[in-house]
C-alpha positions in Angstrom: 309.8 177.9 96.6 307.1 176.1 95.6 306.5 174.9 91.7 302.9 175.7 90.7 303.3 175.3 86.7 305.0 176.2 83.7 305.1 178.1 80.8 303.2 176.5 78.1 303.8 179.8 75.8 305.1 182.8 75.3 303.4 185.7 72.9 304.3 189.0 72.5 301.9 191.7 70.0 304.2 194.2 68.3 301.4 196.5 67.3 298.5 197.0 69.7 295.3 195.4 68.8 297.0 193.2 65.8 297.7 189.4 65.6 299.9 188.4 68.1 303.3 186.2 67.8 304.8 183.0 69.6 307.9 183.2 71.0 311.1 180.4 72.2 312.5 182.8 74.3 311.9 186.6 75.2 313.6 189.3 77.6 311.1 190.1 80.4 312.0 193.5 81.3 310.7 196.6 83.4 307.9 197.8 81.0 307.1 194.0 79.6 308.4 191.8 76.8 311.1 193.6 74.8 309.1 194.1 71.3 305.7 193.9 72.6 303.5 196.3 71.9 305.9 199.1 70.6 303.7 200.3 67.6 300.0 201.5 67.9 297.6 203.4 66.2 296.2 206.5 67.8 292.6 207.5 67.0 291.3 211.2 66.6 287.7 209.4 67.6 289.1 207.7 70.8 288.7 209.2 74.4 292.0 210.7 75.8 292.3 208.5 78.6 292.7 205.5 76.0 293.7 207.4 72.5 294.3 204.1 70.5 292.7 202.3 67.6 291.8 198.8 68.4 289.4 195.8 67.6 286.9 197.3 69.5 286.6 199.6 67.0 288.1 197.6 63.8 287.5 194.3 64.4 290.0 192.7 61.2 292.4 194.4 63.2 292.9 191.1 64.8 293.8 189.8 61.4 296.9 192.3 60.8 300.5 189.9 60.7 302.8 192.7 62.0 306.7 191.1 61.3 310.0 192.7 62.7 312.7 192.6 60.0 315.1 191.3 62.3 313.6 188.3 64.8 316.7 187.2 65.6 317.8 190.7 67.2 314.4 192.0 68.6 313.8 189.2 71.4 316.1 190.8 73.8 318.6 193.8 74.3 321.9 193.7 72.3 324.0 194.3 75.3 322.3 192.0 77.8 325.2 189.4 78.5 327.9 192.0 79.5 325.1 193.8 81.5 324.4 191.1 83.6 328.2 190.1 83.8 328.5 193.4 85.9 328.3 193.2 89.1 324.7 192.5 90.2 323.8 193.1 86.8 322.7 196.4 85.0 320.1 197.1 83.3 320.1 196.4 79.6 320.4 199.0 76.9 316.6 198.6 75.4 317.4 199.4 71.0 316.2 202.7 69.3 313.0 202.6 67.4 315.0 204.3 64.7 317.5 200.9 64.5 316.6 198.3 61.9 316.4 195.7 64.7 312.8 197.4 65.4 311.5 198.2 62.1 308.6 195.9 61.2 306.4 195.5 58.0 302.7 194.2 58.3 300.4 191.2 56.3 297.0 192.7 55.4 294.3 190.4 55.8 294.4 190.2 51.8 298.6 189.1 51.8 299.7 192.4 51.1 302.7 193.6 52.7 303.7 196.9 53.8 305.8 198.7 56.1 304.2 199.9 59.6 304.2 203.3 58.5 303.3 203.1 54.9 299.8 205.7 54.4 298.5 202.6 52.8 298.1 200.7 56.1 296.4 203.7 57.9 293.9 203.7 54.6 293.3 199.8 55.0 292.9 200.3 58.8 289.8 203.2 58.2 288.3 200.9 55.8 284.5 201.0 57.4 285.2 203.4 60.2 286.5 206.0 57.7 284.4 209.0 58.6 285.4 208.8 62.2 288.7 208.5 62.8 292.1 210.0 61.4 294.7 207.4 62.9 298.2 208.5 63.4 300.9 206.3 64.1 302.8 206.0 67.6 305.7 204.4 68.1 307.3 204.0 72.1 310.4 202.3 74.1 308.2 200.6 76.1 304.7 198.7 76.0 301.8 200.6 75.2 300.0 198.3 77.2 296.0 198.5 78.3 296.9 198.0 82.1 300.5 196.5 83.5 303.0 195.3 81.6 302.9 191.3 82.1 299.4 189.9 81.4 299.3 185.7 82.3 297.0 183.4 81.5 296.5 180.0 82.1 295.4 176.9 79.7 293.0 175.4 82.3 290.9 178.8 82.2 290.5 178.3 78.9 289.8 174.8 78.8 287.2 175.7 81.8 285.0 178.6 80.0 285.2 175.9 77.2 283.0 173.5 79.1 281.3 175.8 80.5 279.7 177.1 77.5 280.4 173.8 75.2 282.7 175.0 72.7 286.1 175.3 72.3 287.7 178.3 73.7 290.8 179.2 71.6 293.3 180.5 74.5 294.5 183.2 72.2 291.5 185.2 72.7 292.7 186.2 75.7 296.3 188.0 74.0 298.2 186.9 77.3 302.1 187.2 77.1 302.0 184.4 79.0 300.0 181.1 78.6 300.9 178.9 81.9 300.1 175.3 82.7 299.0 174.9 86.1 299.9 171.9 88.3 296.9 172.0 90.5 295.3 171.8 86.9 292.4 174.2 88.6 290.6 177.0 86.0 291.0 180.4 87.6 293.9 179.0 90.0 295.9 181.9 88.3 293.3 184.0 90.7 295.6 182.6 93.5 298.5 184.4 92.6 297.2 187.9 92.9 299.1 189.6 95.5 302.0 187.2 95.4 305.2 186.7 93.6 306.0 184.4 91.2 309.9 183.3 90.2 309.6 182.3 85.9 312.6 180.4 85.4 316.1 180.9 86.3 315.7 184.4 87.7 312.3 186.6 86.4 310.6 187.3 89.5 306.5 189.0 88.8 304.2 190.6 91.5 301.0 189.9 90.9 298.9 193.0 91.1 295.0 192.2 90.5 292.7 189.9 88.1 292.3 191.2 84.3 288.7 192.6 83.4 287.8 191.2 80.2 286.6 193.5 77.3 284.9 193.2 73.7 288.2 191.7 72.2 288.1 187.9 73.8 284.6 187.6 71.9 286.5 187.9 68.4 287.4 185.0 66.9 291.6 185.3 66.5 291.4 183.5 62.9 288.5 185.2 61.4 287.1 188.2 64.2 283.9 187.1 64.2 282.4 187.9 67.6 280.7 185.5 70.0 279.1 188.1 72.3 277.8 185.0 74.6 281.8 184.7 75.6 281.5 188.1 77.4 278.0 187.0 78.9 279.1 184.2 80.6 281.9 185.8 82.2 280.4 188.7 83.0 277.5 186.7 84.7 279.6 183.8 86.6 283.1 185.4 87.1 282.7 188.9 87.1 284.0 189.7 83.9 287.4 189.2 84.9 290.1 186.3 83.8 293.6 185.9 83.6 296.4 188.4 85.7 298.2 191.4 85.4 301.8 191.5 86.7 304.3 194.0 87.1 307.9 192.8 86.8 310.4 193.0 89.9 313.6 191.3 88.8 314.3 190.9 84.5 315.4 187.7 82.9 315.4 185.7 80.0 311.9 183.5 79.8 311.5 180.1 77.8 308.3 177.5 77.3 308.5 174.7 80.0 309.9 177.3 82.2 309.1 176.4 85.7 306.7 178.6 88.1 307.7 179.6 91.5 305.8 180.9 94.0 307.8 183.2 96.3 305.7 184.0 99.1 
């Protein structure tokens, strides 16, 4: 093995398209990170091949604070230490969306809170798209993800488009689950990995399947979702429109920041 960075964060996005959340530790299982993604809004406007309400549509979407009630129990599965004490190790028992453990209220962009299915929230959401779209609320076991269901991203990338363009790219454009710290230090040496897989930590093993094609979203600002369409010029012009990596997930563990970053093969 041979170690080729670490993890400099870890974020998951309980609703799809809202403000993301850093993590200290988080289950990487089979369909992602447990709690990511598990809520979205589904749009009466949006094609069927991608039904949801996101920024591209709403942009202060981005400003939503979805919150689970229960942090402490919604980082991993409840019965993940006597699962892996059998034998090999099964796999976990992922909670019900009915259980408390993943019931989650929301911070408007104004400080009011409600709960995620509260009528009030899809009202705020159609503020300015209103005549458009009727939004229903969809709630899954697994991630309701755009593509696969472990995105990566490193620092250097974003420190990279940053001189390119001479501003300060804010990484968390980019709504990776995982922000990585290269050794080689290179931006775009993430590219490497695609094909390959990488060991994260103790046991987490990730195939890399392919290089992420950027969309509207990475132009919003995260604090305030005011768009820089010149972001999605300049990679679309000099890197093909495409940063970060998607991974899918071969063996499921327990990741941490400063987590080490194999490379299997």
């Amino acid at each position: 093995m041979i170690v080729v960075g670490r993890v400099e964060s870890l974020w998951r996005y309980p609703v799809k398209s809202m403000r993301g959340e850093q993590l200290q530790e988080a289950f990487v299982g089979f369909p992602g990170i447990y709690g990511d993604r598990l809520y979205a809004f589904q749009s009466s406007a949006a094609p069927k091949r991608f039904p949801w309400l996101t920024a591209r549509e709403q942009e202060a979407m981005l400003l939503y604070r979805p919150r689970y009630r229960c942090p402490d129990r919604t980082t991993k599965p409840g019965n993940l230490t006597e699962a892996e004490a059998i034998g090999s190790g099964l796999t976990p028992v992922y909670a019900d969306l009915s259980d408390d453990d993943l019931t989650l209220d929301v911070e408007s962009p104004s400080g009011e809170r409600l709960a995620i299915d509260d009528p009030r929230l899809i009202s705020l959401l159609r503020e300015g798209i209103r005549d458009k779209h009727e939004l229903t609320l969809l709630r899954s076991h697994r991630a309701m993800t755009d593509c696969r269901p472990v995105s990566i991203f490193s620092v250097q990338t974003a420190r990279q488009l940053g001189q390119e363009l001479g501003i300060n790219v804010d990484k968390r454009r980019f709504r990776a689950n995982l922000y990585i710290d290269l050794e080689s230090g290179k931006g775009f040496g993430e590219d490497e990995f695609v094909g390959r897989t990488l060991q994260i930590g103790r046991k987490t093993r990730i195939a890399v399947l392919k290089r992420d094609s950027r969309c509207k979203i990475m132009t919003l600002d995260p604090d305030t979702a005011q768009p820089n369409p010149e972001l999605m010029k300049h990679l679309a012009g000099v890197h093909e429109g495409q940063a970060g990596i998607y991974g899918a997930v071969l063996v499921e563990g327990i990741v941490r920041p400063g987590d080490a970053i194999a490379l299997l093969d």
